[in-house]
Structures are given as structure tokens and as C-alpha cells.
N, C-alpha and C positions, 0 to 999 in steps of 0.2 A: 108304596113307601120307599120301595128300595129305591128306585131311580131318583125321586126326592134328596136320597142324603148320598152327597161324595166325600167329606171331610166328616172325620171320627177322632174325637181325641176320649184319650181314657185316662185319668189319673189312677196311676195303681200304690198299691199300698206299700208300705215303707218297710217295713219289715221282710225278708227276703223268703221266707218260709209261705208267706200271704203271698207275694208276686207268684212264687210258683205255683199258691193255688190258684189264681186267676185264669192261668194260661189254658185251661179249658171253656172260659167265658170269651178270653178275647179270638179264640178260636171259630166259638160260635157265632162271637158280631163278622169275623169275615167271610164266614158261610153266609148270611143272612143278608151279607151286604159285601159282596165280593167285589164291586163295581168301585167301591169305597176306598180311601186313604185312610188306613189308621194308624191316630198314632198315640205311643202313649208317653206321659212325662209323670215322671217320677226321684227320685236320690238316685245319684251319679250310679251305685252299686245294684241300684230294681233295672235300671236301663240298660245295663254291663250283663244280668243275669239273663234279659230280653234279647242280646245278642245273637242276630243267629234266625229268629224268630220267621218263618216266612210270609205271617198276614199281618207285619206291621208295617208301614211306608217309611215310621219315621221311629227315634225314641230321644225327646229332648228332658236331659237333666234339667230340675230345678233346685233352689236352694231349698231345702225343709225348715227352716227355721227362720227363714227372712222375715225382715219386719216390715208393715203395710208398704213403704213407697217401693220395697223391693218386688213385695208381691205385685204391686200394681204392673211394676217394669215386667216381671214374667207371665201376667197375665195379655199383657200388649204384646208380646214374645211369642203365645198360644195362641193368639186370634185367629191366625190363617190357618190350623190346624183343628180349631173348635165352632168352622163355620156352620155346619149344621146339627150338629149332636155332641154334648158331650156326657161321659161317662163316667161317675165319682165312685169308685169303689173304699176308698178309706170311709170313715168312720164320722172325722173330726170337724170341726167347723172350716177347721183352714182351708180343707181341702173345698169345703164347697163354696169358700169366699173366692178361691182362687178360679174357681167353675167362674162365678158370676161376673169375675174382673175380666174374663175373656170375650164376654159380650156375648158367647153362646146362645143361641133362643132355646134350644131345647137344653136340659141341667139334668138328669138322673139318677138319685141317690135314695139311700135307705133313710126316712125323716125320724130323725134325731137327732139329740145335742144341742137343737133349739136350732137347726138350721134351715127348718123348713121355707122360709122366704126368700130361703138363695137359693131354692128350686123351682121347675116350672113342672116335674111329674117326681110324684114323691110316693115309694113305696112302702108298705109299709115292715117293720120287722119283726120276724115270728114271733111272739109272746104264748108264756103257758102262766095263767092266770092273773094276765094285766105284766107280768114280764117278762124283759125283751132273754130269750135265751138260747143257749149258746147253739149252734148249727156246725156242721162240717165247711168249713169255709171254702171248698169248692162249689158246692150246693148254696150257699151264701149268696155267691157273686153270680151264679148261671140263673138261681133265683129273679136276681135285680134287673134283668135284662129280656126276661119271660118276655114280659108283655112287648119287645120289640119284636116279637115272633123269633125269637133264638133258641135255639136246640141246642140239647147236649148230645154231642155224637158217641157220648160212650168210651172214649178212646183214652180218659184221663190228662196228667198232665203232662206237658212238653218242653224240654227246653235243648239247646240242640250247643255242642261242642265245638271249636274249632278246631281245624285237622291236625295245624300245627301246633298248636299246645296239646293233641293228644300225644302226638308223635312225642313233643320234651318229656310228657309224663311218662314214655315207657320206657326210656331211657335210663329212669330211677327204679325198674324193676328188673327181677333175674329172670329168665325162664318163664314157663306157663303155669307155673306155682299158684297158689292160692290166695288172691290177694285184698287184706284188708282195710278198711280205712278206719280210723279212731279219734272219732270229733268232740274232745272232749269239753267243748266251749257254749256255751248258748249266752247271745246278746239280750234280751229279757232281764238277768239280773242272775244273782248268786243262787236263790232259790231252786232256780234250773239243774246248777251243777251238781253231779254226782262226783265223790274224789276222786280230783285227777289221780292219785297213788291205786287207785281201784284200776283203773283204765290203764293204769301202766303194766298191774300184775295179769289183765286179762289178755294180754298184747304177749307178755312172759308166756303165757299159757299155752296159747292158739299156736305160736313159733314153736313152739316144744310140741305138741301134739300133734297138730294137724299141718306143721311144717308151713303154716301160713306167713307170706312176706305184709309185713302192716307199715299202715302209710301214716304220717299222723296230718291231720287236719284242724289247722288254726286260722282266726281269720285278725283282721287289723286289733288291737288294743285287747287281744291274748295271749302277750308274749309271756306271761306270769303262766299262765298256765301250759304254756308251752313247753318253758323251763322248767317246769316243775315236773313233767310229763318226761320229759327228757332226762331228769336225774334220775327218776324211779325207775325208769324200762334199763331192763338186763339187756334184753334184742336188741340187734340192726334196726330201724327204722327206716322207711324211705321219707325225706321232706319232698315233695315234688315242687312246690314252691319255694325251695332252698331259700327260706326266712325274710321271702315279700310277698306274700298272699296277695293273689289278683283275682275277681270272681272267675274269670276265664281259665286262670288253672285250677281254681274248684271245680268247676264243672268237668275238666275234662280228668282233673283225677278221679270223680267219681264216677264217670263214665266208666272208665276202665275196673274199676272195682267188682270183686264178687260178693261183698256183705261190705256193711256200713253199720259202726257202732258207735251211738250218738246219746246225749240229750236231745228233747223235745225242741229241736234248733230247727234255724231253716234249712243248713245243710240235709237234716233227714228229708225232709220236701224235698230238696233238690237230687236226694238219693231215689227218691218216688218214681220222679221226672225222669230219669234215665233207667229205670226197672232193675234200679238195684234191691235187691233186700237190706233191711234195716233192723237193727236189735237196738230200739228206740227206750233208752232208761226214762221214764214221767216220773213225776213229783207231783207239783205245785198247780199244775196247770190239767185243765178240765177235757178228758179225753175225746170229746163233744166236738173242740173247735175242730180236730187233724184229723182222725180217725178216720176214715173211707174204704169205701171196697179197690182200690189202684195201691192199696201198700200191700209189700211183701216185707214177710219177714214177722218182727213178734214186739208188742210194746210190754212193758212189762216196768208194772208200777203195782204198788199197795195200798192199799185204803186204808185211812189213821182219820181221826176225828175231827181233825182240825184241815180235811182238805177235802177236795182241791181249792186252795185259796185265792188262787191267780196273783200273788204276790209275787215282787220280783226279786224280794228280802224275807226270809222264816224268821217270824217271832218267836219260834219255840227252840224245837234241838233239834230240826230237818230231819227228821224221821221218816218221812214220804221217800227220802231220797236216801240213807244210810241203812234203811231197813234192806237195801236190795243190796244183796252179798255179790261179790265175784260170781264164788259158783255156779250161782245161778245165771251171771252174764256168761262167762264163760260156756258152763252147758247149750246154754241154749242155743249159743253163738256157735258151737262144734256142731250141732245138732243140724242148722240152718247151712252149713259148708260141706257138711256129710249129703245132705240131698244138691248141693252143687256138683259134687262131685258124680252124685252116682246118677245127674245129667247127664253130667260129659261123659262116663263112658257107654249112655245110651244114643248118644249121638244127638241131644236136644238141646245141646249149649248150657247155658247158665241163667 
């Protein structure tokens, strides 16, 4: 089969948290088919976070929301790129119309959503008594690609930094001090967030304690929270994206990070992807999809009656998410910078 296919296109998933879970799948399609061009097309910001990548050939942004004649244009766009296999990891129907307008012979996706007629191998998705239920979505997508003969090397997820935006980012720090990042933002909806004013006092805390220098981490259409984070912190802050957030200085600010203190965001994935530890605050959201053996660090959410509801708005009084105090971020978050430390002075990094 391998010699069979030289063109690989993969549509990856829109949300930024999903791209970086993927990046163990599309690792395996270039083990399994090294000979291969792959490429994958996605929103401008999955393509941007792909940068860097070294088994993809190619990565062409598409419009996410275009309407049919635009798709048709982008699917004529993808054809040279979808000659022998393509690869559907989203969910949606769009995505598999967009498969079919590329003229693809081969189409592979999980059947659902009622798009099974715009595949030609349709897999099907885990069910625990007639339904379809939630998986770690790195296991998800290396699932989908089984029967191409693709393996999981084990080695989790990957995503790789630019030299020169690390080099800006360390610029915005002092010394070899302890350095944290504080993403108080998740794209999902309000549901996600815990209070920015919470995230501000635990940022107060860590500088006082553990002399930690914190970064804060916003991305486009979080300036509200931004500002808001910004009036509650007592401390210095470093912004490394001096108030134009690009994925490429995300990545490389969390690269250089020693703990990452987040919502259930994709930023925590992208903290995964670089082996940062993570004190990941959950609510809303069903610890099923993220959860894996490649995180470091501690999630730390509560069980209330009414969850996990995967809403992106709380109909009641977001209790999932207020029930979790400071101290308890806080502690845990010293807790996870104390064994940083007593690394480094055994010589085994961080």
C-alpha cells in the first residue's frame, strides 16, 4: 500500500487543543508512509500551530465557514494535495463535503452526522450501549487511521517552536527564575472560565512565595480578560506578545515555561506538546476528551450534579468552576514548582 499512495491530505480539527491532539496521528501516517507528501488544511491559526512540523509537505489554510461555491473553490484548491488518500479528523459534515469536493478516491472519517455517503471507508465510533462516547482524543484520531496499518510510537504530542520568537520571548524574562505562564482564557465559551480575579491572586501568590516571574497568556478576542487580569495582579507580569498574540509566540512562550496555569484550553495541549507541566482548572467539560498518560502536572475539577455538561454557557451558578478556591490553585501549583526545582539542583532539568 505504501508505494500506492504519494499525496496525503489530512483536514485537522479547528479547535487548537484538537490540532495538538492529532499530532501523534499525523506522525504515524508519516512513519507508515514516509515515501508520502502530507499535507494538512485547516483555519489559518491549526496551520500556524503545525508550523515547524517536519512530516508535513504542505499546510493550506481554508476558510471555516465558507459557503458551498467557496467550498467548491477550496476543494479544487485541495485536489493536487488529496490525490490518493484523504484524512477527515473533524467531526462535521462540512468537513467531509469538503473531502468529497476534492475528488479524493479514498475519504476516511469516523461515520456520523449523517455523512456516511461522502465516505468511501467509514469507521466506526466507540459506543457504550448504542452511544457514541467520549475518548481521549489523541486515541481518537490514531484510532481512525488503525486500519491504514499506523502505529502509535508512544512518544505523545509534538509541536516545535521557532528559534526566533523564542529568543523575543526571553527577552521579557529576568534571570533563571521560575517561570510561569497564566492562560486565563478558553475559546469554548464562558462555561470554561474560572475568575480571571482568581488567576490574578494566584499569580500575587506564586511571585511572593516561590519568587516565580509569570507570563500572562491571551489569545485574539481576550482582550476583556486580559484587562481585567491586568487590573487585579499586584505583580510584574511579563506579556511576551506585547498585546498581538500570534500562535508562534504562544508556542514559543510556552516552550520556555516551567508550569502552565490554564483552563481546559487548547493552550494546556500546547503546554502537553512541549512537556510543560500544567495545573489545568475543568468545569464544564468531560475529563474523558483530554485526559492521557503525556500530561504533566494535575487537573483539578469537582463533581456537582449538574456536570460535566459540555456547555459553552452554565445555566445554573457555575459551581464546577467557583467551587475551586485559589488555595487550592495556588498549593498545588507551589507544590508542582517545588519538584521543578529540586530537578534542577539534581541536575535532571525541568
Amino acid at each position: 500500500m505504501s508505494d500506492s499512495i504519494s499525496k496525503i491530505l489530512v483536514l485537522v480539527p479547528n479547535w487548537l487543543g484538537d490540532v495538538a491532539m492529532c499530532t501523534p496521528a499525523l506522525r504515524a501516517l508519516h512513519r507508515r508512509f514516509p515515501e508520502a507528501a502530507i499535507a494538512v488544511a485547516g483555519k489559518q491559526a491549526a496551520c500556524d500551530l503545525l508550523e515547524g512540523a517536519p512530516w508535513l509537505a504542505a499546510r493550506i489554510p481554508v476558510e471555516p465557514k465558507a459557503g458551498f461555491f467557496g467550498m467548491m473553490r477550496a476543494g479544487r484548491r485541495l485536489r493536487p494535495y488529496a490525490r490518493d488518500l484523504t484524512v477527515i479528523f473533524p467531526h462535521s459534515f462540512r468537513a467531509a463535503l469538503l473531502a468529497r469536493l476534492t475528488e479524493s478516491p479514498r475519504r476516511i472519517a469516523y461515520d456520523r452526522g449523517g455523512r456516511a455517503f461522502l465516505l468511501t471507508e467509514r469507521i466506526q465510533p466507540p459506543r457504550e450501549n448504542g452511544v457514541i462516547t467520549p475518548v481521549y482524543m489523541v486515541t481518537e484520531y490514531l484510532d481512525l487511521i488503525k486500519g491504514l496499518g499506523c502505529e502509535d510510537d508512544g512518544l505523545g504530542l509534538e509541536l516545535r517552536a521557532d528559534p526566533a520568537a523564542i529568543e523575543a520571548v526571553r527577552s521579557h524574562f529576568k534571570g533563571d527564575g521560575l517561570r510561569v505562564g497564566i492562560a486565563p482564557g478558553a475559546a469554548f465559551g464562558p462555561s470554561k472560565l474560572w475568575p480571571v480575579e482568581r488567576f490574578a491572586r494566584v499569580a500575587d501568590i506564586l511571585a511572593e512565595d516561590m519568587q516565580a516571574q509569570c507570563a500572562l497568556l491571551t489569545g485574539p478576542g481576550e482582550e476583556a480578560i486580559r484587562d481585567a487580569f491586568l487590573k487585579a495582579v499586584k505583580v510584574p507580569v511579563a506579556q511576551c506578545d506585547e498585546g498581538r498574540p500570534t500562535i508562534s509566540t504562544l508556542k514559543a512562550t510556552v516552550s520556555q515555561l516551567d508550569l502552565l496555569i490554564c483552563n481546559d484550553s487548547g493552550t494546556r495541549h500546547v503546554a502537553v506538546a512541549f512537556h510543560v507541566p500544567t495545573v489545568c482548572i475543568m468545569g464544564p467539560t468531560s475529563p474523558r476528551y483530554s485526559e492521557g498518560s503525556y500530561e504533566r502536572g494535575r487537573v483539578l475539577r469537582v463533581d456537582v450534579d449538574c456536570g460535566p455538561c459540555q456547555k459553552p454557557e452554565c445555566e445554573t451558578d457555575h459551581r464546577c468552576m467557583t467551587c475551586i478556591s485559589v488555595e487550592l490553585v495556588a498549593e498545588t501549583a507551589s507544590g508542582l514548582l517545588r519538584d521543578v526545582m529540586a530537578r534542577r539542583n539534581q541536575g535532571l532539568g525541568s
